[in-house]
N, C-alpha and C positions, 0 to 999 in steps of 0.2 A: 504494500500500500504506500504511493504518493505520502508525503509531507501536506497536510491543508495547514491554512488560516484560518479558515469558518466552516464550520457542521453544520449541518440544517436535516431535516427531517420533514418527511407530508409525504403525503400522496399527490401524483401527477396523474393524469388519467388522459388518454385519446379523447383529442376536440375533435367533431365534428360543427364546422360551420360554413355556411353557403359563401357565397360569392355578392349574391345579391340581398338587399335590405325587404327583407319581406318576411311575411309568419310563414312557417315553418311547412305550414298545412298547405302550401301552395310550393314548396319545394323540391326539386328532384335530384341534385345534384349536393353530395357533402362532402367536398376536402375535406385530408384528415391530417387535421395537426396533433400534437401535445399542450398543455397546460396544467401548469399547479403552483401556487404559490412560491412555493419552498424551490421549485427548481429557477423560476422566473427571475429569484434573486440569485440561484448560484449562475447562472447563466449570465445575469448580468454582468457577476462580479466579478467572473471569469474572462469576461469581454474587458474587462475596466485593471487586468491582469493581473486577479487575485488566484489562489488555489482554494479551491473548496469542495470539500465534500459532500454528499449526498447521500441518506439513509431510507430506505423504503421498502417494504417488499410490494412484488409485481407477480402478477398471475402464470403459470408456465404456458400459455398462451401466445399467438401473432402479436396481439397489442402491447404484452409485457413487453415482448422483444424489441416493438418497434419503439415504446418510451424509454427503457432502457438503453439502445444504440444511440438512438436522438439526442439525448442528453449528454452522454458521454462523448459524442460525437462536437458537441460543445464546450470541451475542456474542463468538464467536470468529473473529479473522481467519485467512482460510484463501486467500488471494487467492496465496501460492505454489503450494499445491496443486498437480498435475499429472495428466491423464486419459490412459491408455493403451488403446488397443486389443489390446493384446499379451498381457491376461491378465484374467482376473473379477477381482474386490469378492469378499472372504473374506465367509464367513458361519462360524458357529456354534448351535449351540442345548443349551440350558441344563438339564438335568434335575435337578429338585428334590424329594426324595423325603423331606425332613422338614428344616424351619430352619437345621438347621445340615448336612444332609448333602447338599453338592450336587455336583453330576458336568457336566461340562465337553464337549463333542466338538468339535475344529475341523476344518473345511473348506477349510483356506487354503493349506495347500503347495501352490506356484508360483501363487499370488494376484499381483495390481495390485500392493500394496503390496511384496511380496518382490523385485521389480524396481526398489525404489529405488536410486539411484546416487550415490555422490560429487560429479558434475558436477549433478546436479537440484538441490545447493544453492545459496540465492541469499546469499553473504557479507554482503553489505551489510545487508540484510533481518537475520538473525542476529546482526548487530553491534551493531544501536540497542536490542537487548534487554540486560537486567541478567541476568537469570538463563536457564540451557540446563539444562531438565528434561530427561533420559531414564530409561529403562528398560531392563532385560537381557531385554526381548520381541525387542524389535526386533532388535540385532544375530544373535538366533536366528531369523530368519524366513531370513536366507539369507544365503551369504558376502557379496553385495552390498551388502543393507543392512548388515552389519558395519564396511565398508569406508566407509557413508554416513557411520554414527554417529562411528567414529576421524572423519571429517573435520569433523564437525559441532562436535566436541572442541578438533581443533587451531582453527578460528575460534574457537570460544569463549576457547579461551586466547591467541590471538593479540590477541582485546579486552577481555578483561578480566572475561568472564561470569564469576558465579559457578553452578559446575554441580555440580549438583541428583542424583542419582542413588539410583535407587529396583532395587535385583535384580531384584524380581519375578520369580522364580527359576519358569520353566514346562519341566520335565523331559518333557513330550510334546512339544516343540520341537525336543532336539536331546539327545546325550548328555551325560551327567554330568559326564567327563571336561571334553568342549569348553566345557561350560558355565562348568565352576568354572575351567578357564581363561581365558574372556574375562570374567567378570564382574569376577575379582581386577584382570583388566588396566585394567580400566574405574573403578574403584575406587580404583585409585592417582591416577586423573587428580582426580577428584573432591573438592569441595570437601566436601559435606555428603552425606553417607549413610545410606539410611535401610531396611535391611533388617530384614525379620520374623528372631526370633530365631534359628527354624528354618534358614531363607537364611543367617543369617552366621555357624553352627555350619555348615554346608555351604562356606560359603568357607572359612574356616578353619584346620575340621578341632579349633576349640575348642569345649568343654561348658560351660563358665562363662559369663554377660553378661558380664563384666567383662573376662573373657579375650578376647570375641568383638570386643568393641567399641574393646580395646587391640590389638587383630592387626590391622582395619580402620585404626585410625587410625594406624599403623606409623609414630609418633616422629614425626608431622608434626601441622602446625597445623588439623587437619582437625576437623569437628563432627561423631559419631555417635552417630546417634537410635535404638535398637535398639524394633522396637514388641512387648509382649509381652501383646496384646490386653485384654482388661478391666480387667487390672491398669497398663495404660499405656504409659509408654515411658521407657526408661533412657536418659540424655542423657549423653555423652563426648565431652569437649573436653579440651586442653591443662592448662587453668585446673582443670576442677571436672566432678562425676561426680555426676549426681541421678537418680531416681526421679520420674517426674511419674506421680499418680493419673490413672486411666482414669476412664470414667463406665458402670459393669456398665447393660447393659438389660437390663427382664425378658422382652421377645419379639424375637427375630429374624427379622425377613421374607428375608431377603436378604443373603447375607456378603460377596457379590460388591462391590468397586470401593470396602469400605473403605479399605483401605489407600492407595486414589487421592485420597481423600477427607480423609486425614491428610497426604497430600503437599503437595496443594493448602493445607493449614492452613498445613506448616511455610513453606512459600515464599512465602503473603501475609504471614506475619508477618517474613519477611528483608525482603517491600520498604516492611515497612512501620514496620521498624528497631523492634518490639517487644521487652523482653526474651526471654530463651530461652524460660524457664521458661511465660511466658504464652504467647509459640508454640504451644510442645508442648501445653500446656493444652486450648487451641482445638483442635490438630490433634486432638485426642483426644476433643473433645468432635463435630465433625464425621464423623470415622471413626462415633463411636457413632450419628448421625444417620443415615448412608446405609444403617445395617442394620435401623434400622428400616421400608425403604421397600423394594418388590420393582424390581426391574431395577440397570442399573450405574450411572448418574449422575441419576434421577429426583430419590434421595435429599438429594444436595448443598444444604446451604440457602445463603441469602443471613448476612450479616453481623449482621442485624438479630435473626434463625432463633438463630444459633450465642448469642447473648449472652443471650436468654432462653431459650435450654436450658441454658446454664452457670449461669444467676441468676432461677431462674423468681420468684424474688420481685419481681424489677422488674418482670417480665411482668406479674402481678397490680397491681402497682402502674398501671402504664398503666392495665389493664383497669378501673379502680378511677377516675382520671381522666377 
């Protein structure tokens, strides 16, 4: 097994999603891509030229195979991985009925990946990473994987990660109740937090950012990033409380796997000990990238992508050389 910087963990499942903007019920035709949280950020971070690994099991199945190649095929190590016979590779498919209006179906309860276990972690492996990205998908796919992520947690804090945690709050998951239970539970372990504002007026139970992101970070040394789309992301720490500008686009292909795409921002810029403020900057200027592009991680740029989106004058500049 490769050397990673960041572990992460979820389920990916086969996207099917058309071509064209219409209900589904009128469609004949499904591309098949991948998507899942958890890989959207290693993939990104891999583009942005981190080392990250990937935890999941995948059905012994076509579709396990082809999300498994895919992914690795994208500079992510996945060499924990694990294939069961016990259960299919989730699918999904995508309905998109105007830029910003888009509709979700999953197919995944009792999936491959919902059979994750606490013992299918490998310690050691999770150990030589800095950072343990998760998401509040996962612990919803089933009491098991719940039980994975608590443990994925306790190693992290038994070495030292710093962990990374994104809600991604999915109410077709599981109920509202359980949810805003384990996500708060999850939340307290966490170093950095990085919920839509919606998500942390749901944990809560606060209407102000300010309130949302001082109830998160409950008197501890914690960093929260609350994201409030085009206009950006409200930054709370200890120290200091900012505003970082978004970057509005004028067309929307795709709204799906921003948010994975600002995760991926905040956590290269931890290993790459940036200020905050440029962090947030990047992750915000990346977020706006992946909606210009249709599917979940197509959009991701490289390092080189994010800097002349943020400074299209150097871009010109090169071009000009």
């Amino acid at each position: 097994m490769s050397e990673i910087e960041v572990f992460t963990l979820g389920e990916t499942m086969v996207v099917f999603q058309p071509e064209q903007m219409q209900s589904l019920e009128y469609v004949q035709q499904f591309p098949k891509r991948i998507g899942g949280a958890e890989t959207n950020v290693a993939i990104g971070l891999s583009r942005l030229g981190h080392r990250v690994g990937w935890f999941s099991k995948l059905g012994e199945d076509s579709f396990g195979q082809y999300v498994y190649k895919s992914v690795r095929g994208e500079g992510v190590e996945t060499s924990s991985c694990i294939f069961t016979d016990q259960a299919a590779t989730g699918v999904l498919f995508k309905e998109q009925l105007s830029p910003e209006d888009m509709n979700v179906y999953y197919y995944r309860k009792g999936s491959a990946a919902s059979l994750m276990e606490p013992g299918d972690l490998d310690e050691a492996y999770i150990a030589q990473a800095k950072i343990l990205h998760i998401t509040g998908i996962t612990p919803a796919l089933s009491d098991a994987c719940y039980r994975t992520v608590m443990e994925a947690i306790r190693i992290a804090k038994k070495h030292g990660l710093t962990i990374v945690f994104d809600p991604n709050l999915r109410l077709k998951l599981w109920t509202a109740e359980k949810a805003k239970r384990i996500l708060n539970e999850i939340a307290m372990h966490a170093d950095v937090i990085l919920p839509g504002l919606d998500e942390g007026q749901f944990m809560t139970g606060k209407e102000k950012i300010e309130d949302v992101a001082e109830s998160l970070n409950d008197g501890k040394d914690k960093t929260i990033i609350v994201k409030i789309g085009s206009k950006g992301a409200y930054v709370h720490t200890r120290e200091e409380q900012f505003i970082v500008d978004g970057f509005p686009i004028s067309q929307i292909m795709d709204p799906v796997g921003a948010g994975d795409g600002f995760a991926a921002g905040i956590i290269s810029g931890i290993l790459k000990q940036d200020s905050l403020k440029q962090t947030v900057k990047r992750a915000n200027a990346i977020g706006a990238m992946v909606m210009k592009v249709k599917g979940d991680f197509e959009g991701l740029p490289n390092s080189a992508a994010v800097e002349d989106f943020i400074d299209p004058v150097n871009e010109w500049k090169d071009i000009k050389r």
